[in-house]
C-alpha positions as CSV (number, residue, x, y, z in Angstrom):
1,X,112.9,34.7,91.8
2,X,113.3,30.9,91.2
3,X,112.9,30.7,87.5
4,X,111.7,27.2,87.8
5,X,108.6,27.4,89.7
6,X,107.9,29.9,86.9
7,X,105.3,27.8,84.3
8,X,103.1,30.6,82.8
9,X,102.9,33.9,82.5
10,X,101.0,36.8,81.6
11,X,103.0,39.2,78.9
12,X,101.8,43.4,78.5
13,X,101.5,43.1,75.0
14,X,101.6,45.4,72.3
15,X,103.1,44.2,68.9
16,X,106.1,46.6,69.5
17,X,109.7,46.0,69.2
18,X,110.3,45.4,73.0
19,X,107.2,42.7,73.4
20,X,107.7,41.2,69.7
21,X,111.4,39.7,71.1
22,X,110.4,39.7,75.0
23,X,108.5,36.2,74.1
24,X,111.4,33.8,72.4
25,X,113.5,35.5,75.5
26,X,111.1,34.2,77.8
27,X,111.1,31.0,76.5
28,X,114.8,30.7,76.2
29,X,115.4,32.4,79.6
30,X,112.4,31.1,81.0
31,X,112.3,27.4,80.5
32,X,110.0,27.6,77.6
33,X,107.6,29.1,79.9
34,X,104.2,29.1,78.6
35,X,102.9,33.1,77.9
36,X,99.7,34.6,77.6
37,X,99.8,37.9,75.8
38,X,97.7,40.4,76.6
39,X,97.2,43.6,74.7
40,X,94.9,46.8,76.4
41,X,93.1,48.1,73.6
42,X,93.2,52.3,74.5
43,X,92.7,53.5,71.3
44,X,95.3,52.7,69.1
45,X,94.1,51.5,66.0
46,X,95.5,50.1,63.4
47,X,98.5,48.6,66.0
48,X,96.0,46.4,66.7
49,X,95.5,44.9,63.5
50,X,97.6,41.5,62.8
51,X,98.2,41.2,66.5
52,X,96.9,38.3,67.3
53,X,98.8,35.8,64.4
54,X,101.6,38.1,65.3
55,X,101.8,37.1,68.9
56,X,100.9,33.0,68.4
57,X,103.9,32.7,65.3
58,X,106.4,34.3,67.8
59,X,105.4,31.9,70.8
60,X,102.8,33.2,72.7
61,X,99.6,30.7,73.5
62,X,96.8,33.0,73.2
63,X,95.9,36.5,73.3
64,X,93.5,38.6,75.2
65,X,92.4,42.0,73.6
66,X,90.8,44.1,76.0
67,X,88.2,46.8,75.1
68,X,89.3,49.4,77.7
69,X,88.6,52.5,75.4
70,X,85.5,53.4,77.8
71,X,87.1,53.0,80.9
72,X,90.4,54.7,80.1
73,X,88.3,58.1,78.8
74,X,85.8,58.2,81.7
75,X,88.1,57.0,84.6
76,X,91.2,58.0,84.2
77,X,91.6,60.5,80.9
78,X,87.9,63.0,82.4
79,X,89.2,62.9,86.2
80,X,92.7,64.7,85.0
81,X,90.9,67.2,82.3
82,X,88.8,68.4,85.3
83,X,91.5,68.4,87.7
84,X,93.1,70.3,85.1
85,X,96.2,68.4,85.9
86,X,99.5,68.3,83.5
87,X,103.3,67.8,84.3
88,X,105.4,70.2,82.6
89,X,102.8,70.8,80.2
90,X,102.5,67.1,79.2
91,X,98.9,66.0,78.9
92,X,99.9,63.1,80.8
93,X,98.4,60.9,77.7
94,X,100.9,57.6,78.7
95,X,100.8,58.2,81.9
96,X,97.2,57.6,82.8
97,X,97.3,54.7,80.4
98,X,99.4,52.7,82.4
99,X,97.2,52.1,85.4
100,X,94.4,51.5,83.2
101,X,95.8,48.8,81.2
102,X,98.1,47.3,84.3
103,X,94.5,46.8,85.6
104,X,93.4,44.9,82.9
105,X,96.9,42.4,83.1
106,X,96.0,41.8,86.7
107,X,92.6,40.6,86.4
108,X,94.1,38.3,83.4
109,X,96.7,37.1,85.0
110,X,94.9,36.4,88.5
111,X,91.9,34.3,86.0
112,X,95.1,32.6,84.3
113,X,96.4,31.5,87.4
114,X,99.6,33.1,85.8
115,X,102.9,32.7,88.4
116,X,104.3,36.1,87.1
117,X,103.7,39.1,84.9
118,X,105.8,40.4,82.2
119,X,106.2,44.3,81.1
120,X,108.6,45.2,78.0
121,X,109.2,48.9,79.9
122,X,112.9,50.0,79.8
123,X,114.9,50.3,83.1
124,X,115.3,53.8,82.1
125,X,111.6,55.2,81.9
126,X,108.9,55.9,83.8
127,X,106.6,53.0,82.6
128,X,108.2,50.4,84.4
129,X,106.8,52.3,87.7
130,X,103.9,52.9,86.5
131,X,102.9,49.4,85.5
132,X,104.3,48.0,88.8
133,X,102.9,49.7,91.1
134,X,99.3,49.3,89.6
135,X,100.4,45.5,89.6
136,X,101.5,45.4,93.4
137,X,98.2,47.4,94.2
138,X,95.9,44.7,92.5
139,X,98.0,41.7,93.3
140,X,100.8,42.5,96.1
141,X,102.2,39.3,96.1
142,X,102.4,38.4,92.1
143,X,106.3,38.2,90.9
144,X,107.0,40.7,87.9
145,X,109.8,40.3,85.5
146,X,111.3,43.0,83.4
147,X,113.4,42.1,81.2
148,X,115.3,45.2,79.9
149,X,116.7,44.7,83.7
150,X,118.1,41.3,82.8
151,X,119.1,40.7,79.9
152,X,122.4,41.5,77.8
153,X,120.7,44.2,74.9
154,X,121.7,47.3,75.8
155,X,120.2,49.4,72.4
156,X,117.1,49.2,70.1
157,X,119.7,48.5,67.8
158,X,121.0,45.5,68.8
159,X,116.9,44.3,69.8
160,X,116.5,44.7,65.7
161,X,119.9,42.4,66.1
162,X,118.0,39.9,68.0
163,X,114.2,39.8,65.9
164,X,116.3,39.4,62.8
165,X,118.2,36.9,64.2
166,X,114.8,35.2,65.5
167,X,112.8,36.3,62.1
168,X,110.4,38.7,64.1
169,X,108.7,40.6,61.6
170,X,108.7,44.3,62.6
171,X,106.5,47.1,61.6
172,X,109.3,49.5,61.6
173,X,113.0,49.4,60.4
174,X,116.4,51.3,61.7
175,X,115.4,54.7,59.7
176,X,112.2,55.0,61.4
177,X,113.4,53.4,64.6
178,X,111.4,56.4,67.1
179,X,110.0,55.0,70.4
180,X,106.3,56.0,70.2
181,X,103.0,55.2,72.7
182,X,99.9,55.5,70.9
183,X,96.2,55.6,72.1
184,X,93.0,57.8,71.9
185,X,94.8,60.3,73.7
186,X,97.8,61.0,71.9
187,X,101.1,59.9,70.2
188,X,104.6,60.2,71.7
189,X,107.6,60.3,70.2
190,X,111.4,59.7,71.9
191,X,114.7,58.6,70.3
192,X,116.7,59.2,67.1
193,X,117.5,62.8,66.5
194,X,114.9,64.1,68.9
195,X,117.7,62.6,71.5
196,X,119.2,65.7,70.7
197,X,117.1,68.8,72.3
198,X,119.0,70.8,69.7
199,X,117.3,69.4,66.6
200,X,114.4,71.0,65.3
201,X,111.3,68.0,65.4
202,X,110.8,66.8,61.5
203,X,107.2,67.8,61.6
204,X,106.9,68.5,58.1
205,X,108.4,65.2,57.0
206,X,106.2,62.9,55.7
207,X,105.3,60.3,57.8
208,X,106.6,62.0,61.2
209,X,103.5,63.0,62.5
210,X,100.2,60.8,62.8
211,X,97.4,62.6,64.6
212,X,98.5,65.8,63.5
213,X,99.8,68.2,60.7
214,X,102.5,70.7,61.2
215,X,100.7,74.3,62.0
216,X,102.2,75.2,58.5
217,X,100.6,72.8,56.3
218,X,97.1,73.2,58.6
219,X,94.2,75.8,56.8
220,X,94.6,79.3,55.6
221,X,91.1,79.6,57.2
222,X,90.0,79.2,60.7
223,X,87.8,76.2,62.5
224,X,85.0,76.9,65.0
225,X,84.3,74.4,67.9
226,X,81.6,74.6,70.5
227,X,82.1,72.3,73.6
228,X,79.7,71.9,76.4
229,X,80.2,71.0,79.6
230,X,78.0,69.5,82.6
231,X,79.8,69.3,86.1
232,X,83.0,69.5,84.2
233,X,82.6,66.2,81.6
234,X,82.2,67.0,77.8
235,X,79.0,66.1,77.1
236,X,78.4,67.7,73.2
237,X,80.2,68.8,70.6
238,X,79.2,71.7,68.0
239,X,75.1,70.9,69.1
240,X,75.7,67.2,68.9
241,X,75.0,65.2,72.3
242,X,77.9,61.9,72.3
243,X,80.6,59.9,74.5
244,X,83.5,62.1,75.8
245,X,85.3,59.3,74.0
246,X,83.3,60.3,70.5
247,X,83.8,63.5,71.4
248,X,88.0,63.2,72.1
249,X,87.5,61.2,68.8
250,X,86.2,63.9,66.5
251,X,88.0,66.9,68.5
252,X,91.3,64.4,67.4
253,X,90.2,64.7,63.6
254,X,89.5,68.7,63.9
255,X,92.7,69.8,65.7
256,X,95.1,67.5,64.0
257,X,94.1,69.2,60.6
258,X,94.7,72.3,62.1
259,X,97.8,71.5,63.4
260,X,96.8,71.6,67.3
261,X,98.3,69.9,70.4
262,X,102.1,69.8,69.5
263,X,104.5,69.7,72.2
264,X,108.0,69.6,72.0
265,X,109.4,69.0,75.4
266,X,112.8,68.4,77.6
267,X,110.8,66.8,80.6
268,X,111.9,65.8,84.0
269,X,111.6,61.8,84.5
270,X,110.6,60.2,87.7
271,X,113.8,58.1,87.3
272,X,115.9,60.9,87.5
273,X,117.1,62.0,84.2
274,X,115.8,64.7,81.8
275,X,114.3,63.5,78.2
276,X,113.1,64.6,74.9
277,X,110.0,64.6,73.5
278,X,107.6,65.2,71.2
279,X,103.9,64.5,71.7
280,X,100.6,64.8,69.8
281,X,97.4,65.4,71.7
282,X,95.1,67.3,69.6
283,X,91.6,66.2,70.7
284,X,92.9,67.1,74.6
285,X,94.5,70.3,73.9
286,X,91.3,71.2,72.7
287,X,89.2,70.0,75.6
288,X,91.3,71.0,78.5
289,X,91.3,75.0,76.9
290,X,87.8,74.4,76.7
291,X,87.1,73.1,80.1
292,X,89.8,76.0,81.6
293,X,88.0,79.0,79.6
294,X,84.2,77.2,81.1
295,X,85.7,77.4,84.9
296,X,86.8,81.2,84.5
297,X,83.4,82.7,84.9
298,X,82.4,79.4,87.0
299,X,84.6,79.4,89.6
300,X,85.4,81.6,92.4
301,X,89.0,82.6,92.9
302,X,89.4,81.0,96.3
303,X,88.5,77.7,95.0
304,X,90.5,77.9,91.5
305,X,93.6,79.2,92.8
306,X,94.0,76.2,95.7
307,X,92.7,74.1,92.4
308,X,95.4,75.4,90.3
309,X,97.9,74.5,93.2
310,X,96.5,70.9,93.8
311,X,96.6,70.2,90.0
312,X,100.6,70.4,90.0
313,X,100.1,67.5,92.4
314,X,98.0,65.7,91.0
315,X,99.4,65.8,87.7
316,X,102.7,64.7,89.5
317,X,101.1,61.7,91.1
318,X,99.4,60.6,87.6
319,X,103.0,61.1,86.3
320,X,104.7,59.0,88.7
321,X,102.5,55.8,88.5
322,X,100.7,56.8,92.1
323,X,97.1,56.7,90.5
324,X,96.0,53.8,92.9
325,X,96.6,56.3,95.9
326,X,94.4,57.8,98.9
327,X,96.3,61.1,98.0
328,X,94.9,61.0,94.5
329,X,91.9,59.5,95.1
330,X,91.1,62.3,98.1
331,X,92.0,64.9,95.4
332,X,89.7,63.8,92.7
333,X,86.8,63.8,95.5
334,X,88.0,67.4,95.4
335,X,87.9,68.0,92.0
336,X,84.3,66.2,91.6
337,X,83.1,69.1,94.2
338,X,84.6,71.7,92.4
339,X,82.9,70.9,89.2
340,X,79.3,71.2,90.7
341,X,78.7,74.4,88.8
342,X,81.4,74.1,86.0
343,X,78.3,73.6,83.2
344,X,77.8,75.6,80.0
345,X,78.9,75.9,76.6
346,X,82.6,77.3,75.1
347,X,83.3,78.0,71.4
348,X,86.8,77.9,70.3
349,X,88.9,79.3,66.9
350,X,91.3,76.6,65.7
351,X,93.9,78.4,63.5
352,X,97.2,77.1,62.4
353,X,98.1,75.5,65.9
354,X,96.7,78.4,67.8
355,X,93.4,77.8,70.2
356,X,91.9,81.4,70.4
357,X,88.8,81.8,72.9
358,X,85.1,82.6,70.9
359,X,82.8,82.6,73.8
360,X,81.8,81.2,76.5
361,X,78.5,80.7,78.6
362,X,77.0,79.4,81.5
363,X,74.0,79.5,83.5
364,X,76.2,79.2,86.9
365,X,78.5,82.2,85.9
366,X,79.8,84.1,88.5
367,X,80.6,87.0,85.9
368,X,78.1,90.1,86.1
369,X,78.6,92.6,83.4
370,X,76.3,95.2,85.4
371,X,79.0,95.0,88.1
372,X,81.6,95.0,86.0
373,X,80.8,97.7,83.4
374,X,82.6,100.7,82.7
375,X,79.7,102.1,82.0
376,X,76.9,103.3,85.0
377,X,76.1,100.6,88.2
378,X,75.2,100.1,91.3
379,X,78.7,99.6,92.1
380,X,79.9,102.2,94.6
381,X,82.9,103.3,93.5
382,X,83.8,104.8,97.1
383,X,83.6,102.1,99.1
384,X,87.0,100.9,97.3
385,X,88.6,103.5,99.9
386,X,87.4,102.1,103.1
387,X,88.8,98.4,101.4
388,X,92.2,99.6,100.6
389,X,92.9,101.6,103.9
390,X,92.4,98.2,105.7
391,X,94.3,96.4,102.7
392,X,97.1,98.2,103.2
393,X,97.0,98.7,106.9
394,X,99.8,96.0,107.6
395,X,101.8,97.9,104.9
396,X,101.5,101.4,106.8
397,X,102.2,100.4,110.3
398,X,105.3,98.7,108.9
399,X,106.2,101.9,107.5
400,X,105.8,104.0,110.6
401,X,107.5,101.5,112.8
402,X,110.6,101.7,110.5
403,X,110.4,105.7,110.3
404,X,110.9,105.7,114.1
């Protein structure tokens, strides 16, 4: 890439310690390039707040924030809750992000006229993937620069080292140092002591957790939620007909006081290497037992166990940045059929971390209690023999083949 022909570009933009000292690097390393910040708003609050003055003092020209709180819940966060897709039991929370927000840059940077796109990911992490290939699927031929691939810092450390240096206010401090990705989804946290999968997460520390309380400090007494469902997308909550982002919203307020949707994880990265972590996704805990319990009595078995299958692969493609894919799209036009009949209603015990099933109905369930009764039907009990002598026919003529 010739750095001179590089006059503005478009920064991902979140406040945070990478992006606060990727702009004076740029314009050191960059010929005082000009840069265009631009923050995707998916849901995290307050990080919002002070953004914009934040990004002009340290050298950026303007800032975009971009509403994508709709778009992030309905077409990327629903698709995977009715896939039912996860990696390693991660709730895939920044991974689905990514592509939403990477869209967003694009369409910035291609209004801008940008020449390049910046991304604060580390060379070490999955973002950087994920980012770049939603980048190269919107705009093959835009440059992207990383700079955790170029330049000298090697630590978050030595990054405090260089926003002192440059007097970048910072929101955090070496003590509370924790990489963390927040949005309406959930909270991550990677780094400091959790670097070592021996040490028990701090959840009863003040402070640690955001979205969540540890199951010990949640209610001696239990919380009822009732979810319902048409073709698979959450439609109310407890009677109450709103968003499935209002509804992820409030389901975040109910679990986290009752300590749900804490995971503390060694997972398998796309870059090779195992890491630690520890996420907080109370609101989608909730919904994806809730949407699981609704398809047990809507599904048939053929269709939920190739589901079930196809959800490790999906979840792996959402995981690996592929999100802008034939494969995933070809599965989600899967899923979409499969939900047809997933409608009805689910009620759900929160108890100190725990989800425990209350009930479920539907008006497409494929459960019969007068077929399934212990008591009298019009089930006939013998034609189970007939069944089972052609079941295990394979079984028997392998057993009188190896007699002989």
């Amino acid at each position: 890439m010739d750095k001179n022909k590089i006059k503005k570009v478009v920064l991902a933009y979140s406040g945070g310690l990478d992006t606060s000292i990727i702009i004076p690097w740029l314009k050191e390393n960059y010929n005082n390039c000009e840069i265009i910040a631009v923050s995707g708003n998916v849901g995290q609050a307050d990080e919002l707040d002070g953004l914009e003055e934040k990004a002009l003092k340290t050298g950026a020209s303007k800032l975009y924030v971009l509403d994508l709180t709709e778009d992030y819940v309905d077409n990327y966060i629903i698709p995977c809750v009715k896939a039912g897709a996860t990696y390693e039991d991660y709730l895939l929370g920044t991974s689905h992000a990514r592509p939403c927000i990477a869209k967003g840059l694009v369409e910035i940077a291609l209004k801008e006229k940008a020449d390049a796109i910046v991304h604060g990911c580390t060379g070490k992490g999955n973002d950087q993937v994920r980012f770049e290939l939603a980048i190269k699927h919107f705009a093959p031929s835009m440059p992207i620069i990383a700079p955790w691939r170029e330049w000298d810092i090697k630590s978050r450390d030595e990054e405090i080292d260089y926003a002192e240096a440059h007097n970048i206010p910072l929101k955090i401090n070496r003590e509370t140092n924790y990489s963390k990705d927040k949005n309406l989804w959930h909270l991550s946290h990677e780094g400091m002591d959790l670097e070592d999968p021996g040490n028990e997460p701090q959840y009863e520390k003040p402070g640690f957790l955001e979205m969540s309380v540890s199951p010990i400090q949640a209610p001696d007494a239990p919380t009822y939620v009732e979810l319902e469902f048409e073709k698979g997308i959450p439609v109310a909550l407890n009677g109450h007909k709103m968003s499935a982002k209002d509804i992820i919203l409030h389901l975040n307020n109910i679990g986290g006081a009752n300590g749900i949707g804490l995971l503390d994880i060694v997972e398998n990265r796309l870059v090779g290497m195992k890491s630690r972590g520890v996420y907080e996704t109370p609101g989608g805990t909730i919904l994806y037992k809730a949407h699981q319990v609704l398809e047990t009595i809507t599904l048939d078995k053929m269709t939920m166990h190739e589901k079930q299958k196809l959800a490790i692969t999906f979840g792996e493609l959402v995981y690996n940045g592929q999100w802008f894919t034939p494969l995933r799209e070809a599965l989600s036009a899967f899923v979409d059929k499969t939900q047809e009949a997933v409608n009805g209603k689910v009620k759900l015990k929160l108890y100190k971390g725990n989800i425990i099933n209350a009930g479920v109905w539907s008006p497409n369930s494929l459960y019969s209690e007068d077929i399934a009764t212990f008591g009298e039907s019009d089930y006939d009990q013998k034609d189970s023999a007939g069944f089972i002598n052609l079941f295990g026919l394979p079984i028997k003529v392998q057993a009188m083949i190896n007699g002989k």
